[in-house]
Structures are given as C-alpha cells and as structure tokens.
C-alpha positions as CSV (number, residue, x, y, z in Angstrom):
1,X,0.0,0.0,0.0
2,X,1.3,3.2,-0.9
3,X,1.7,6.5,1.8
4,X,-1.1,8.2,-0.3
5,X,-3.4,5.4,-0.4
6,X,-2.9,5.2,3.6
7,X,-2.7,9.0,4.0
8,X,-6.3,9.2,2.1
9,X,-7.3,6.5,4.4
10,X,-6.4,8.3,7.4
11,X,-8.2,11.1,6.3
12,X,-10.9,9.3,5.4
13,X,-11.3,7.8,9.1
14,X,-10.4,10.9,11.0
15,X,-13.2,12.3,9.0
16,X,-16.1,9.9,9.6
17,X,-15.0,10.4,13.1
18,X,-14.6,14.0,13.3
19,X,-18.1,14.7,11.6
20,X,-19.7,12.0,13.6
21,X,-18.7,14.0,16.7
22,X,-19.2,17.4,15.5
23,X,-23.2,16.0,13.8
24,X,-23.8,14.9,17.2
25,X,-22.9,18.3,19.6
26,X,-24.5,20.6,16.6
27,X,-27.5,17.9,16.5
28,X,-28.0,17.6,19.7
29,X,-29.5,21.0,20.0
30,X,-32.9,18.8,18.6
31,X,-32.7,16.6,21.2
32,X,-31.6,12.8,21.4
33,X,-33.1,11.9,17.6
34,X,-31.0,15.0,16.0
35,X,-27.7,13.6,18.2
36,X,-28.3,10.4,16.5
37,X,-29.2,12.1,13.3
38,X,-26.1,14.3,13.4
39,X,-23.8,12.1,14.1
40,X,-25.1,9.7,11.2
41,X,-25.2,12.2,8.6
42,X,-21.6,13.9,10.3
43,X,-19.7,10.7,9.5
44,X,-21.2,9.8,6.4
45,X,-20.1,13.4,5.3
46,X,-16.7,13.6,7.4
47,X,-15.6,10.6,5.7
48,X,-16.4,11.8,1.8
49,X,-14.4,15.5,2.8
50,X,-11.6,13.6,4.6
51,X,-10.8,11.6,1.4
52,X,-10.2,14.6,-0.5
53,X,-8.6,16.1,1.9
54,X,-5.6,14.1,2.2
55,X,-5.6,14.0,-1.5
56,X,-4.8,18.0,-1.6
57,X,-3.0,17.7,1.9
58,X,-1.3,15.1,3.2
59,X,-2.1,14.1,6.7
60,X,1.6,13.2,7.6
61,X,2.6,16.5,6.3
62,X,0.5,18.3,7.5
63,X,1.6,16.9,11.3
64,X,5.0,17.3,10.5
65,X,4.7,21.4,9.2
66,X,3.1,22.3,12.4
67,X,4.9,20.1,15.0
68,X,7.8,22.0,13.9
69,X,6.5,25.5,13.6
70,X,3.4,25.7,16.1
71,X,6.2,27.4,18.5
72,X,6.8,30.3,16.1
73,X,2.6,31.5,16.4
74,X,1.3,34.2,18.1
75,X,-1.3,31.9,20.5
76,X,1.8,29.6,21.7
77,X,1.8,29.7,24.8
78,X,5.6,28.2,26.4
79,X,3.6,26.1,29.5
80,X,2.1,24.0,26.9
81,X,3.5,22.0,24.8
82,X,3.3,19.7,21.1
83,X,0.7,17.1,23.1
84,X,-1.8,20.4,23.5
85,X,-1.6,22.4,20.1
86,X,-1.7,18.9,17.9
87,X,-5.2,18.3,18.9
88,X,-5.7,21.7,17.5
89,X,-4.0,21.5,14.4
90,X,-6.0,17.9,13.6
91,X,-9.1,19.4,15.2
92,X,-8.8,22.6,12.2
93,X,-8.0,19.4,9.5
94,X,-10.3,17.2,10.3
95,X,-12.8,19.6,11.0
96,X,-12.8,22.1,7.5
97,X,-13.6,19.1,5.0
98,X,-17.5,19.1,7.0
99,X,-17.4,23.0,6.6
100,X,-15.9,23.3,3.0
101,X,-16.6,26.7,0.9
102,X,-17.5,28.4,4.3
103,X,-16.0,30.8,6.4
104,X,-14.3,30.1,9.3
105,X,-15.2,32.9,11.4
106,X,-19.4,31.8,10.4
107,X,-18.7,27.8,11.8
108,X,-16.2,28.8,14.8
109,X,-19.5,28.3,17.3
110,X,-20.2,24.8,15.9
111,X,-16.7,24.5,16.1
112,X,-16.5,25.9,19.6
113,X,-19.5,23.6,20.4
114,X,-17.1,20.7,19.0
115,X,-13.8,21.1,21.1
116,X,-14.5,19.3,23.9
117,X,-15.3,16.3,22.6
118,X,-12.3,16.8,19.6
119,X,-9.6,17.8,22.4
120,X,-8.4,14.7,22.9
121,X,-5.6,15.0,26.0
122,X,-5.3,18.4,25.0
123,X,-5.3,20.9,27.9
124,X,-6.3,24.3,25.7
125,X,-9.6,25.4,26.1
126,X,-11.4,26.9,23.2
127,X,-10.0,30.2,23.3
128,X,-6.5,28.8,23.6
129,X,-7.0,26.1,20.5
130,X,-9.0,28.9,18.6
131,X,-5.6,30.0,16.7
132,X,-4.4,26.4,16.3
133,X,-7.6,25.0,15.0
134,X,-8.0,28.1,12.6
135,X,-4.4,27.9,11.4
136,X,-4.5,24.3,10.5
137,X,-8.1,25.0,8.6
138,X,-6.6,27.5,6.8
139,X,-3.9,25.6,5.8
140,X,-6.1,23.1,4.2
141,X,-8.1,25.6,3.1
142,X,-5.4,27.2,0.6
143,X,-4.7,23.4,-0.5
144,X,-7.8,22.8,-1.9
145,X,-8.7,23.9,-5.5
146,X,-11.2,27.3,-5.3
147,X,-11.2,27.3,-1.5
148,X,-7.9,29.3,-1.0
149,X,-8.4,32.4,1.9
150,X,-11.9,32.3,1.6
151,X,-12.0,34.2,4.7
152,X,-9.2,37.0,3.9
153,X,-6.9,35.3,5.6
C-alpha cells in the first residue's frame, strides 16, 4: 500500500470520526433523535471531505509542518507544549472538510461547540486552540482547489 493510499485512508477515518462528533454536539440541539441524526449524517459526510482532503493535503505532512513551527505562532503559549496544540491542528484538518466553501469565522461556534469532545488530551480550552484550529483549517483551506483564503486570511 502506498503512503497516499494510507494518507487518504487516514483522512478518510479521522473524517467519519470527526463529523460523527461534530453531527452529534450541533444535532444535539434537537434533542436525542438529531444527536443520533447528526452524528449519522456527520460521519457519512466527514468521511467523503476527509478523502479529498488528504488528496490535496497530506495528513503526515500536515503533522509534521506544524509540529515544527506551532512554536513560532502568536497563540503559543511556552507552559504548553506539542501534546496540547496537535489536537488543534487535527481538530482545524479534520474539521474544514464538513465546513468546505464556508467561512471560518461563520462555523467557529459549531466549532466551539465541538472542542471538547475533539480535544483529545489536549489541555487548551477553546480560546487557547482557537488560533491552532484556525491555522491548521486554513492551511487546508489554501490546499484545496477554489477554496484558498476564503475568509481574507
């Protein structure tokens, strides 16, 4: 198996995953059905936008651009370290494939809404993984063809 064809596989499992989660916290606003709904129609979804994802950006890549330069951002903070902000940066990739063609600044509450559940280990509360997340969604974001800075940034 080649590193694409595993790379497009990861991306295709992180994004089942991812949208299942995020369907279920922005579902569950109906009540138990649309947490069951969401999540259903999040992972069905995640899973189409996480294939084509880690066709325009490789997931390994991806990992390795922002383990070594998540130091250099404004948001890093030096009491946290590489097991807080990666959460972040996978939270923004896995996350912009459900979103595609929108802005980030008009899905940041679902997104918000999401976090918890996405963190993983990571310590950063929203407004500490707000940068990270929006970073690594940009980055995909100017990856894919006619998405680039659709947000200005």
């Amino acid at each position: 198996m080649s590193d694409i064809k595993k790379d497009h596989s990861i991306g295709e499992g992180t994004g089942a995953v991812t949208g299942a989660v995020t369907g279920a916290a922005v579902g569950s606003a109906a009540g138990p059905v649309g947490t069951v709904v969401g999540a259903i129609a999040g992972g069905v979804l995640g899973a189409k936008a996480g294939g084509s994802i880690a066709e325009a950006v490789n997931p390994t890549e991806y990992n390795d651009h922002w383990k070594t330069s998540y130091r250099d951002t404004a948001y890093y903070n030096n009491s946290r370290d590489w097991s807080d902000y990666e959460p972040a940066y996978k939270y923004g990739y896995d996350t912009y494939g459900q979103y595609r063609g929108q802005k980030f600044d008009d899905v940041e509450s679902d997104l918000e809404r999401g976090w918890e559940s996405g963190k993983a280990s990571s310590r950063l509360a929203w407004t500490e993984a707000k940068g990270a997340v929006r970073d690594g969604w940009h980055y995909v974001e100017r990856a894919m063809p006619g998405d680039a800075d659709r947000d200005g940034r």
